[in-house]
C-alpha positions in Angstrom: 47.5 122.9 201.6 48.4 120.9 198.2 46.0 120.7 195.8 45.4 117.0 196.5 43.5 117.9 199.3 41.4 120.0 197.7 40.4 117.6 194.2 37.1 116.2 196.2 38.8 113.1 196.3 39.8 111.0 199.8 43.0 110.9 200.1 44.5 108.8 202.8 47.6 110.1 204.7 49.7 108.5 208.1 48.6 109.7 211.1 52.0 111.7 212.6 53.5 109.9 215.4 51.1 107.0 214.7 52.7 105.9 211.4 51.5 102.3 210.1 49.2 102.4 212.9 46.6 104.7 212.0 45.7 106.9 208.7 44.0 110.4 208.2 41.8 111.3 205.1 41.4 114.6 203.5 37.4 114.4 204.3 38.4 113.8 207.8 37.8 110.2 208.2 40.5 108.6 210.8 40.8 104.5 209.6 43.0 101.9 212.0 45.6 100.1 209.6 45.7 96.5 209.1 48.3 94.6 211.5 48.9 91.5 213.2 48.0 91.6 216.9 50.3 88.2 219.1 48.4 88.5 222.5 50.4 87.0 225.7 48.7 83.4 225.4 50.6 82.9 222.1 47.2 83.5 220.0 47.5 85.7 216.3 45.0 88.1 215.6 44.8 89.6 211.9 42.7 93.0 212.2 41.5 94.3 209.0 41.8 97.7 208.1 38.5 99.7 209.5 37.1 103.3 209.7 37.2 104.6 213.2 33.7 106.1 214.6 34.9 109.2 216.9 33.2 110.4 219.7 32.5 113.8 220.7 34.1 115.4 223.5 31.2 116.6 226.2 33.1 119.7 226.6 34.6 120.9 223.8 32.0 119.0 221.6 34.9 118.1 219.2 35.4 114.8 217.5 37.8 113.0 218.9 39.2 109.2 218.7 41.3 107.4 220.6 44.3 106.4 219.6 47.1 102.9 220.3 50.1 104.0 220.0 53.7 101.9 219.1 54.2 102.4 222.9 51.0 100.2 224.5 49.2 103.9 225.5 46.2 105.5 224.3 45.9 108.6 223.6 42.6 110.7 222.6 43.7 112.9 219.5 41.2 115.4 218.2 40.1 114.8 214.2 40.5 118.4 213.2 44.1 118.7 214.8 45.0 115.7 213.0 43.9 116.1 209.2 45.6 119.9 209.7 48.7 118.2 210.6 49.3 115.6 208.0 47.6 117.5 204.9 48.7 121.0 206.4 51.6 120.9 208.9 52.6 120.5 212.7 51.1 122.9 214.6 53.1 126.0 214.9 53.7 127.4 218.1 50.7 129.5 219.5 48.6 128.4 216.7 45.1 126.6 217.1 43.3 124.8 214.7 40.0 126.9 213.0 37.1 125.9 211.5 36.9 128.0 208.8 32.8 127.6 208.2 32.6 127.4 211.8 31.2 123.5 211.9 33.2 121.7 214.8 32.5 118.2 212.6 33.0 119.4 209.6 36.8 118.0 209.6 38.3 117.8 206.3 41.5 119.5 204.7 39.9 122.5 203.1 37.7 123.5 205.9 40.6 123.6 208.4 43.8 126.2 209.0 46.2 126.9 211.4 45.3 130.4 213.1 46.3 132.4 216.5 43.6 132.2 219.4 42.7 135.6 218.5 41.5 134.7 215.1 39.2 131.8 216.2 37.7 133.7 219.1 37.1 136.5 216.0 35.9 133.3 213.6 33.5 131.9 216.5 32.1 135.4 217.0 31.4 136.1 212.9 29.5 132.6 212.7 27.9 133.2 216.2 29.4 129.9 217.7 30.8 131.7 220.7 29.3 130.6 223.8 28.4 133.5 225.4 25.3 135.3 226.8 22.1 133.5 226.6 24.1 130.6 224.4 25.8 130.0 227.8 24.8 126.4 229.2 25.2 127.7 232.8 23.9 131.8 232.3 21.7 132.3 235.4 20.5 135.5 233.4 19.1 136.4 229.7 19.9 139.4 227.4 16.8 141.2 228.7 17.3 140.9 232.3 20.7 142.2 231.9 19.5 145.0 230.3 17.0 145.8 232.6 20.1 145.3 235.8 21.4 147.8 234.0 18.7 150.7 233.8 18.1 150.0 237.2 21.9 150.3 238.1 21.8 153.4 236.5 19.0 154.5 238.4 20.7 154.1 241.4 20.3 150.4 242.4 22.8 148.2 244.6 24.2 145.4 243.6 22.7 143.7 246.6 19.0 144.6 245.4 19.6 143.8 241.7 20.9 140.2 243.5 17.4 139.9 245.3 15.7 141.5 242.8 16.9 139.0 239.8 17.9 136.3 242.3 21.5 136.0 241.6 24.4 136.0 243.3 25.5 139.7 244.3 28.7 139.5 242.3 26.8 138.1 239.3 24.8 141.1 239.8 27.8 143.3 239.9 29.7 141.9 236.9 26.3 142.0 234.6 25.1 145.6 235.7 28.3 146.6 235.1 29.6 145.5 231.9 32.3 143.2 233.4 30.3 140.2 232.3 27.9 140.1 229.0 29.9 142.3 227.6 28.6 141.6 224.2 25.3 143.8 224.9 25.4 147.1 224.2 
């Protein structure tokens, strides 16, 4: 990254493959440029430059806008992968765009880099954002019934009383007594 993306002060670049249309700041602001809109009953519409409000993806929980592009379509671009691109530059093949203080809003220049999926699975787990365990939205277990599936495995229980016992599914009882799911715990 150049060192006008690191000064502190907003600087505005075009949003790549929405030139004219759209612009990307180094904080991580996304603004729609100003343009002339002719719609089929003849009327003109002058739009004034604004700042977009992005929403936030339910799943991924990123910020994310939606996009008009020269063609009529919208697209839904996410803000990270767009600041990295125009202050950074295109993503390179297998690469994924990291949050480098591990803050999915925090979107601007210095906070972002391009990185393999390796290296943000290994920057999740160092700032504990991984979603795994008991930070699971859909776990059916916790970190100390797990453990305790697992004394009792090694006692000599079957998976198909750990599933009674802990009323799970007799695979999920499988996977957690044996390691092949929260792996994590030791």
């Amino acid at each position: 990254m150049n060192a006008e993306s690191h000064s502190g002060a907003e600087v505005w670049r075009p949003v790549r493959g929405f030139e004219g249309l759209y612009s990307v700041s180094s904080l991580g602001r996304v603004r729609a440029e100003p343009k002339t809109v002719i719609h089929s009953d003849g009327r003109i519409c002058k739009r004034k430059q604004r700042v977009m409000r992005p929403g936030q993806s339910n799943r991924s929980r990123y910020l994310s806008v939606r996009l008009l592009g020269h063609d009529g379509n919208y697209t839904t671009c996410y803000v990270h992968a767009l600041v990295l691109e125009a202050f950074d530059k295109p993503r390179p093949d297998g690469m994924e765009c990291c949050h480098c203080d591990g803050n999915r809003a925090n979107n601007s220049a210095s906070n972002l880099r391009w990185d393999t999926r390796a290296g943000n699975h290994a920057d999740k787990d160092a700032h504990g954002t991984s979603v795994v365990g008991e930070r699971h939205p859909m776990r059916r277990l916790d970190d100390t019934a797990v453990r305790a599936m697992r004394a009792r495995r090694a006692d000599g229980a079957s998976s198909t009383q750990l599933a009674k016992e802990f009323n799970v599914s007799r695979m999920t009882a499988f996977r957690a007594a044996t390691g092949r799911s929260w792996s994590h715990l030791s």
